[in-house]
C-alpha positions as CSV (number, residue, x, y, z in Angstrom):
1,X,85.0,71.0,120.1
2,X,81.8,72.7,118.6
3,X,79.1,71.0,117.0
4,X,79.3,70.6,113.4
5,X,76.5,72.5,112.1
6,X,73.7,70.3,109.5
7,X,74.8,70.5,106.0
8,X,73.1,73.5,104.1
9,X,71.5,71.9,101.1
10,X,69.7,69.6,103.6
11,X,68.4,72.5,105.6
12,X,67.6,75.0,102.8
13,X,65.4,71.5,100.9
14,X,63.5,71.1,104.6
15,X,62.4,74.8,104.5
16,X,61.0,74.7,101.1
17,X,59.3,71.6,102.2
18,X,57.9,73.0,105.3
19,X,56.7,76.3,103.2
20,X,58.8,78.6,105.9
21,X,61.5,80.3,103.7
22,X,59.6,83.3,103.1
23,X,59.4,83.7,107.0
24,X,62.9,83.1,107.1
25,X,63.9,85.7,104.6
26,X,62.4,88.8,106.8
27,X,64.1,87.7,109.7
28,X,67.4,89.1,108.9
29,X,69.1,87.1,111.3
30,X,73.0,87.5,110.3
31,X,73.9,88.3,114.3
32,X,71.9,88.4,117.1
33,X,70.9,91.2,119.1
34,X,73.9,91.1,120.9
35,X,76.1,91.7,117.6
36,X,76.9,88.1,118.1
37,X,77.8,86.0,114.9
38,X,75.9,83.2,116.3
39,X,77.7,79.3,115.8
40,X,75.1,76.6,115.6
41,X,76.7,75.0,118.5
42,X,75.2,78.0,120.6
43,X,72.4,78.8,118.5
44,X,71.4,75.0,119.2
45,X,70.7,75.7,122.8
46,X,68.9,79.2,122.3
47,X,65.2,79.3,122.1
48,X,64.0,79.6,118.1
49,X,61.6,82.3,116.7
50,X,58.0,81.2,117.5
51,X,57.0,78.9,114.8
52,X,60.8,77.8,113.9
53,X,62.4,74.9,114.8
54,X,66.0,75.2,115.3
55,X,67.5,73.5,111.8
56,X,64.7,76.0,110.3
57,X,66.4,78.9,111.7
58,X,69.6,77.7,110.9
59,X,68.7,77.7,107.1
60,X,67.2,81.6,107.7
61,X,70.5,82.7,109.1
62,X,72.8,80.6,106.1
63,X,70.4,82.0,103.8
64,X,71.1,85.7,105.1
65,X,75.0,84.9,105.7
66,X,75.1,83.3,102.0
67,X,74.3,86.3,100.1
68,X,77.2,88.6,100.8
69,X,79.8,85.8,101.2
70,X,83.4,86.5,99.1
71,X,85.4,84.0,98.5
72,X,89.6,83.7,99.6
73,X,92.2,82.1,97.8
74,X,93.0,80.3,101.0
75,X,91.6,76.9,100.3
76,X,91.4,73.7,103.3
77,X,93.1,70.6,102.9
78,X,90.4,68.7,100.3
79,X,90.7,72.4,98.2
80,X,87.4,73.8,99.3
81,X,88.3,77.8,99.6
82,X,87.6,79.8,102.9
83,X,85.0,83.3,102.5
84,X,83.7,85.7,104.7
85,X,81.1,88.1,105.4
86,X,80.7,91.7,106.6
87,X,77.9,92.3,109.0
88,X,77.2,95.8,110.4
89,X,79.3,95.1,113.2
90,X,82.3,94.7,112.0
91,X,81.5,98.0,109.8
92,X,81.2,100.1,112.6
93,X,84.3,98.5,114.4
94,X,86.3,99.0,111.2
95,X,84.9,102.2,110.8
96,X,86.1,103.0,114.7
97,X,89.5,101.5,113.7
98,X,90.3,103.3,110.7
99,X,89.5,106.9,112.5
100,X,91.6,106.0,115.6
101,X,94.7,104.1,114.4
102,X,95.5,105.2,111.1
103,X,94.8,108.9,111.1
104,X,96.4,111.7,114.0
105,X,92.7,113.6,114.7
106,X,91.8,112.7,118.1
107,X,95.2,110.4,118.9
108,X,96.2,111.1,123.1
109,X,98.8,113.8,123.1
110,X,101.4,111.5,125.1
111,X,101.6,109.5,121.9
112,X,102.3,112.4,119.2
113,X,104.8,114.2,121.8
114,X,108.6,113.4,120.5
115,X,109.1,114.0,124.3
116,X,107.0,110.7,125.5
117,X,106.1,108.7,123.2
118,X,109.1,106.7,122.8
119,X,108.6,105.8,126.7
120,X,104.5,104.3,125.3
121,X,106.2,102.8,122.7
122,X,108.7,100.5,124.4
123,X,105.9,99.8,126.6
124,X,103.7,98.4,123.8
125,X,106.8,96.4,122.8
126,X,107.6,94.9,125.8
127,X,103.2,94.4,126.7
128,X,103.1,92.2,122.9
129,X,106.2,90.4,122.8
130,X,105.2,89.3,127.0
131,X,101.5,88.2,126.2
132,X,102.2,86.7,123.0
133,X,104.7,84.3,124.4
134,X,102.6,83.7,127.4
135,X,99.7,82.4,125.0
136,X,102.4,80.1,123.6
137,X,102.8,78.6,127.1
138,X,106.0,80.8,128.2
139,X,106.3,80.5,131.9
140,X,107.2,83.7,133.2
141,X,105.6,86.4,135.3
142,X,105.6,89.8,133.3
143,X,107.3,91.6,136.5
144,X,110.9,89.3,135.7
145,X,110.0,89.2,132.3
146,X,109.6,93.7,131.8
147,X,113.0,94.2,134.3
148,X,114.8,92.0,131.5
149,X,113.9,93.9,128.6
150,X,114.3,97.2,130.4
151,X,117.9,96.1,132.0
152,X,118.8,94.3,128.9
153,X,120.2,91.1,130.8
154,X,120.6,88.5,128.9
155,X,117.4,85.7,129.0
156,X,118.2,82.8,131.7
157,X,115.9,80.2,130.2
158,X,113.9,79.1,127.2
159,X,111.0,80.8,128.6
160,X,112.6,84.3,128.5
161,X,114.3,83.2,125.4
162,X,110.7,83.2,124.0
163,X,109.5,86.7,125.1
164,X,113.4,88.0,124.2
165,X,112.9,87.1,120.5
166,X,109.2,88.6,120.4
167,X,110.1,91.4,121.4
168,X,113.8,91.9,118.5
169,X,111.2,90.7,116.1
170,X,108.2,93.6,117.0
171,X,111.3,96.0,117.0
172,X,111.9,94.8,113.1
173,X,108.4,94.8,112.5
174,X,108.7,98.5,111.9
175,X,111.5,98.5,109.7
176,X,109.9,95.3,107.6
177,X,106.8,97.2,106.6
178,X,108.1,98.5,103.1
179,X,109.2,95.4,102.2
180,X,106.9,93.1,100.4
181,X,105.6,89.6,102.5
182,X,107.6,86.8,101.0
183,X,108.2,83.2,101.5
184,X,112.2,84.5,102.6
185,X,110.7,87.0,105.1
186,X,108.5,85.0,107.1
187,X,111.3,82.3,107.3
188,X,113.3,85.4,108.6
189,X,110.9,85.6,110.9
190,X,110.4,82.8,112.2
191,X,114.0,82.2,112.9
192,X,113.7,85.2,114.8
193,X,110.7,84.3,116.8
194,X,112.2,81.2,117.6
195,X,115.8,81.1,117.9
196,X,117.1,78.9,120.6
197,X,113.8,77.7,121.7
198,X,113.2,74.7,119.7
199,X,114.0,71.4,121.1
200,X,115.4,70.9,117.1
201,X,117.3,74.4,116.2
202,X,117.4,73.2,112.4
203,X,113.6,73.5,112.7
204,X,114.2,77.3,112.8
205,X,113.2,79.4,109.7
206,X,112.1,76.7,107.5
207,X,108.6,74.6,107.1
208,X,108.2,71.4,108.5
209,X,108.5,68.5,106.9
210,X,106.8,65.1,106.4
211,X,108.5,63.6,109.3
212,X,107.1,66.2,111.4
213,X,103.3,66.1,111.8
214,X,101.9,68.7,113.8
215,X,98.1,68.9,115.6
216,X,96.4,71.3,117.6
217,X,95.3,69.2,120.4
218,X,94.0,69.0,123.8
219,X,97.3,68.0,126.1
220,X,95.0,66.0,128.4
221,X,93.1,64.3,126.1
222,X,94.7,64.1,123.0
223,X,91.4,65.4,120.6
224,X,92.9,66.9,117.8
225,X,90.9,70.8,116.9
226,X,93.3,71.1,113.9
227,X,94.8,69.4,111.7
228,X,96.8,71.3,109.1
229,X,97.9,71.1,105.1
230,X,100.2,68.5,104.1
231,X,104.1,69.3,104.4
232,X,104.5,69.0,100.8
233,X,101.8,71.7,99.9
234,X,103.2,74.1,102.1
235,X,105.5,76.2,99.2
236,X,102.6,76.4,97.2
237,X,100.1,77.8,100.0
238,X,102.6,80.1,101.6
239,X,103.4,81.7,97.8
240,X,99.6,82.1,97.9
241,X,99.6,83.7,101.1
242,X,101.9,86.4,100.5
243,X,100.5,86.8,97.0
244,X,97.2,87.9,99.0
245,X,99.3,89.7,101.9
246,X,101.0,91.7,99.2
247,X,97.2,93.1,97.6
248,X,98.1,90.7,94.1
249,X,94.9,88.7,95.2
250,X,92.0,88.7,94.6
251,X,90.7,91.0,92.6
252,X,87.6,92.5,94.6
253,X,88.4,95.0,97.5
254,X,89.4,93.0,101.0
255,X,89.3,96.2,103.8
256,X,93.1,96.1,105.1
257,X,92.2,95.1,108.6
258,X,90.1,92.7,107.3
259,X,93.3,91.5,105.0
260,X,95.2,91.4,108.3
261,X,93.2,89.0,110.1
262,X,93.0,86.9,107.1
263,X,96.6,86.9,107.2
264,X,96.9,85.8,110.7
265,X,94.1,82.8,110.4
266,X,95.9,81.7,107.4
267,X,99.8,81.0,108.6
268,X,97.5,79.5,111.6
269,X,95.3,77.2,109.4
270,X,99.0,76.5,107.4
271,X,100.9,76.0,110.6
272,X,103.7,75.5,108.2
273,X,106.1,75.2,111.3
274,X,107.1,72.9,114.0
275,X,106.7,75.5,116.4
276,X,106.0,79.1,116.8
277,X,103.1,79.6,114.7
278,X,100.9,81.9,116.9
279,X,103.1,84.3,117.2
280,X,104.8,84.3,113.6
281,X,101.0,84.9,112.7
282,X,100.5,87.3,115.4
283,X,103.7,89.0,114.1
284,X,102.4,89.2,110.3
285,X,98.7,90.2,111.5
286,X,101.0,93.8,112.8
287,X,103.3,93.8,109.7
288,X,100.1,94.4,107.8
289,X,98.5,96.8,109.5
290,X,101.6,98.9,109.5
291,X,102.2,98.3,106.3
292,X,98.6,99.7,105.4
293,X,99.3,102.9,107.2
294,X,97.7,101.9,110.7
295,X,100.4,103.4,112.4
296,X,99.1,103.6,116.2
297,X,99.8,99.2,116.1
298,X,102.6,100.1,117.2
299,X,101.2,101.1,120.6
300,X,98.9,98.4,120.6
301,X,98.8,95.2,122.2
302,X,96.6,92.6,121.0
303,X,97.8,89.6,122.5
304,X,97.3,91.5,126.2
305,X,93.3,91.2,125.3
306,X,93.6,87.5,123.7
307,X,95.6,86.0,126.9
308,X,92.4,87.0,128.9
309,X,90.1,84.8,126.9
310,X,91.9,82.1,125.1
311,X,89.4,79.8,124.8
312,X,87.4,82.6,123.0
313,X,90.6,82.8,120.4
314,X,90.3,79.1,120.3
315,X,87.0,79.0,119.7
316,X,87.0,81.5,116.8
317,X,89.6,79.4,114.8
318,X,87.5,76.0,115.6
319,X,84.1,78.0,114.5
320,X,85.1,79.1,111.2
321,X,86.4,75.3,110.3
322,X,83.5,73.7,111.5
323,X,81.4,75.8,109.6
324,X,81.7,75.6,106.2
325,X,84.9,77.6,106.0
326,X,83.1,81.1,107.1
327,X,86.2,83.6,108.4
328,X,83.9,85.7,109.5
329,X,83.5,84.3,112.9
330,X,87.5,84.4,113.5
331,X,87.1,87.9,112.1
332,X,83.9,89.5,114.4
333,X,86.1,88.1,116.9
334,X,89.0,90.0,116.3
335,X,87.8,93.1,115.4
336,X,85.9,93.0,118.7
337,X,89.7,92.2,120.3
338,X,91.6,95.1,118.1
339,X,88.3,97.6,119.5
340,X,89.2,96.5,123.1
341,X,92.6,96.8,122.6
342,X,92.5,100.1,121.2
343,X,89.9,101.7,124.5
344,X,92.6,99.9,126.6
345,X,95.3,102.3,125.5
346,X,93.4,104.9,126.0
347,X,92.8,104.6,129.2
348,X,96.0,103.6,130.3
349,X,97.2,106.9,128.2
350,X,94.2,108.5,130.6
351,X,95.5,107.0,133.5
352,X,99.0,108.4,133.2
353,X,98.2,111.7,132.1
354,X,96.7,111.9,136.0
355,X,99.4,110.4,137.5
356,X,101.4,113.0,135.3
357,X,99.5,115.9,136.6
358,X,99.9,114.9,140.0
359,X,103.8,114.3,140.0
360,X,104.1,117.9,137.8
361,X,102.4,119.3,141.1
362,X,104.9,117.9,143.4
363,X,108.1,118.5,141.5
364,X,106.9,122.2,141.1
365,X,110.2,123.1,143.1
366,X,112.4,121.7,140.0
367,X,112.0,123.5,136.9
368,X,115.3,121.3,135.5
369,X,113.3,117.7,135.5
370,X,112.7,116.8,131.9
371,X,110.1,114.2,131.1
372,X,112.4,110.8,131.3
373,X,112.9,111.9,134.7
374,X,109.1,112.9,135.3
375,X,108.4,109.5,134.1
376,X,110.8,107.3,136.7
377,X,109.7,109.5,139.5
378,X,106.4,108.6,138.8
379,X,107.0,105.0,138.9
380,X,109.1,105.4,141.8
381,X,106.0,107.2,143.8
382,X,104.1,104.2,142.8
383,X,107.2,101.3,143.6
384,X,108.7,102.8,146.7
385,X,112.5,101.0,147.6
386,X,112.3,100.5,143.6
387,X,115.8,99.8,141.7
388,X,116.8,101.6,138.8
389,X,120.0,101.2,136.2
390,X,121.3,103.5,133.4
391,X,120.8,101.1,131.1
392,X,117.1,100.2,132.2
393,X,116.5,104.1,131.6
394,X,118.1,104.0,128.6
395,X,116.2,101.2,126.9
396,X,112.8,102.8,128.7
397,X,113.6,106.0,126.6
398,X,115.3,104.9,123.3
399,X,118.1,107.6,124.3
400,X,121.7,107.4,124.6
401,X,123.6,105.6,127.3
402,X,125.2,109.2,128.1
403,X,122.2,110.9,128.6
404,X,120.3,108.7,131.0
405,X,123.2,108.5,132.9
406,X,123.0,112.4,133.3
407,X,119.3,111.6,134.3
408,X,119.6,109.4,137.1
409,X,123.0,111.6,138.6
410,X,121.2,114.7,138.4
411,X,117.9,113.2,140.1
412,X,120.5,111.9,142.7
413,X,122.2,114.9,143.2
414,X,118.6,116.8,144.0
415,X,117.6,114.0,146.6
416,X,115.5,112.3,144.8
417,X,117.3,109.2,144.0
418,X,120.1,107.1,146.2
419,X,123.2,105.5,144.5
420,X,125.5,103.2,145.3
421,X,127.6,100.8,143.7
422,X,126.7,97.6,142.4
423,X,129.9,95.5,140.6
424,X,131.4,97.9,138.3
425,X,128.3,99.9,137.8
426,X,126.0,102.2,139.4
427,X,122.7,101.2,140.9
428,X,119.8,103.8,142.1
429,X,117.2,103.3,144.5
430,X,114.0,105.2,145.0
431,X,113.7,106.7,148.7
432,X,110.7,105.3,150.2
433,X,109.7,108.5,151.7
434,X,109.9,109.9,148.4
435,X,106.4,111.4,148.3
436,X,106.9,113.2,151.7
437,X,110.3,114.4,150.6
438,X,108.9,115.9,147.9
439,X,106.1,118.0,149.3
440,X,108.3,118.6,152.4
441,X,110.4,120.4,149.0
442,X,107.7,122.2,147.6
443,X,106.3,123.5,151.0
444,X,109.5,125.3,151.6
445,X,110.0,126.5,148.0
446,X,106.5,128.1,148.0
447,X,105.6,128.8,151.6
């Protein structure tokens, strides 16, 4: 837990007294040189401007983060209201976001081709709805977790159940983003996010209730980071919440992204639920930004970035409540996730468009392999003995159960994939000596 920072009036009343604001004000110390928004419980351990004693800096960087504060109609539980800030580094992120997500100059070719980017998109699916039950503690590795969404087996356990339901409700996502936020949709939600992994299934779809206290705590020790709203304050709040989500308040400008990560600290500061709030937030957080036009989200995977560091995530909630309600901790933090999660797609995007160039050079002896096919022989020079169903191409591809079934036979009946059968239906196998049986292919088609 962070250290509560020293109350502002007494800081700004010892500056005056020591005759050091003027000092203070030229020191334009919003972030530090490393763009970081600095908390007092690291700024406490850094070593002050010569002349400063550490509360005296403190009351130069309140001072600087005071004057552009704006205010949020989310309030905390004794009704003081939540603001934030803009410093220049969340302009230029924002700046980087709105040119590369929401616009089609300079967006990777794979993901405006109708021919492949269906195949990116499932993959972006299957990447959020995996991480974003793994940061809720689902226990499952992402190899068994990606062969059941691609095979379309049902989940075996509440673990999968989790990652099952993330991944329906990113699906939805896109067909929810015309609809206005209300308190009916994010019940929908929820119910959706967690059905049939709640120890109470009533629990699903509806807040909690007075009976049901719910903390953020540390499992070992049992300090409480977070605790939320009353129950009975919750219709109220979450009325609010979608008033703000749906641009009625307030009434100065809130940049959309910004407006998205507000949305997904709020339902987190609400937890209105017994369970599931991370990802019902995470889930509204991509609504938005959809909603607002940002229409690469949908091949972007924040949560990927976030499992990595979750302290860091938990640390940008617990920074903004210790500290006088400022958001704009949890949302430096999160613009600095969306930017890494953005340069991450583009060099997986990178990264394929090599491995593409390198398998178009060894099928060069089949001029009838469309890209479906390119793309499982790829993975297949990369997972030799792998396994491969029509249904599992199917669901890769977003096509028709017909047509990757006339995939996989035609790639078996050049060679390049073994069949047998498995039950009632048809299993294929990548040759392990794929690769050499390929350029064996190519060096007697153009020798």
């Amino acid at each position: 837990m962070p250290q509560k920072p020293p109350p502002a009036s007494e800081i700004f009343k010892e500056a005056g007294e020591d005759g050091v604001f003027e000092r203070l004000l030229g020191l334009q110390p919003e972030v530090d040189h490393r763009d970081r928004y600095v908390h007092w419980d690291l700024l406490r351990r850094l070593n002050p401007p010569d002349g400063l004693t550490h509360r005296q800096w403190w009351a130069g960087i309140k001072w600087a983060r005071s004057l552009n504060r704006k205010p949020v109609p989310l309030p905390d539980r004794e009704g003081k209201p939540f603001w934030f800030g803009v410093p220049d580094v969340v302009m230029r992120r924002l700046h980087t976001i709105d040119v590369g997500t929401a616009g089609h100059v300079g967006v990777p070719e794979p993901i405006v081709n109708p021919h492949t980017r269906e195949e990116y998109l499932v993959r972006s699916l299957i990447q959020e709805a995996i991480t974003s039950s793994q940061l809720e503690g689902a226990a499952t590795t992402r190899d068994v977790a990606k062969q059941m969404l691609r095979s379309g087996r049902p989940p075996r356990d509440r673990n999968e159940r989790m990652i099952f339901n993330n991944f329906r409700t990113m699906e939805r996502i896109r067909e929810w983003k015309d609809k206005p936020l209300s308190r009916e949709l994010v019940f929908h939600l929820h119910r959706m996010v967690t059905e049939d992994t709640l120890d109470n299934p009533d629990a699903s779809g509806r807040f909690r209730q007075s009976g049901e206290p719910v903390f953020v705590q540390d499992s070992v020790t049992g300090e409480v980071f977070h605790d939320p709203p009353l129950a009975g304050e919750l219709p109220e709040r979450i009325d609010r919440m979608c008033a703000f989500a749906n641009e009625d308040t307030p009434d100065a400008f809130v940049h959309p992204v910004i407006r998205a990560i507000i949305l997904h600290f709020w339902l987190a500061y609400d937890h209105p639920f017994v369970d599931g709030n991370g990802r019902t937030a995470r889930a509204l957080f991509y609504w938005l930004m959809l909603r607002r036009g940002y229409w690469l989200f949908e091949y972007i995977s924040i949560s990927e970035i976030l499992l990595g560091a979750p302290v860091k995530y938990a640390r940008s909630f617990l920074y903004t409540e210790t500290d006088d309600n400022d958001l704009t901790y949890f949302i430096v933090y999160q613009t600095e996730v969306i930017s890494r999660a953005i340069q991450n797609l583009h060099e997986y995007l990178k990264k394929k468009s090599r491995e593409l160039a390198a398998t178009e050079e060894l099928l060069r002896a089949f001029s009838d392999i469309n890209h479906r096919q390119q793309a499982l022989i790829r993975h297949a020079l990369r997972h030799a003995g792998a396994r491969y169903s029509i249904e599992e191409h199917r669901r890769s591809h977003g096509v028709a159960y017909d047509t990757a079934r006339k995939d996989l036979l035609h790639l078996k009946k050049l060679g390049l994939l073994d069949m047998r059968k498995s039950g009632k239906a048809f299993a294929f196998r990548a040759p392990r000596d794929l690769e050499q049986k390929l350029r064996s292919l190519n060096d007697n088609t153009f020798s």
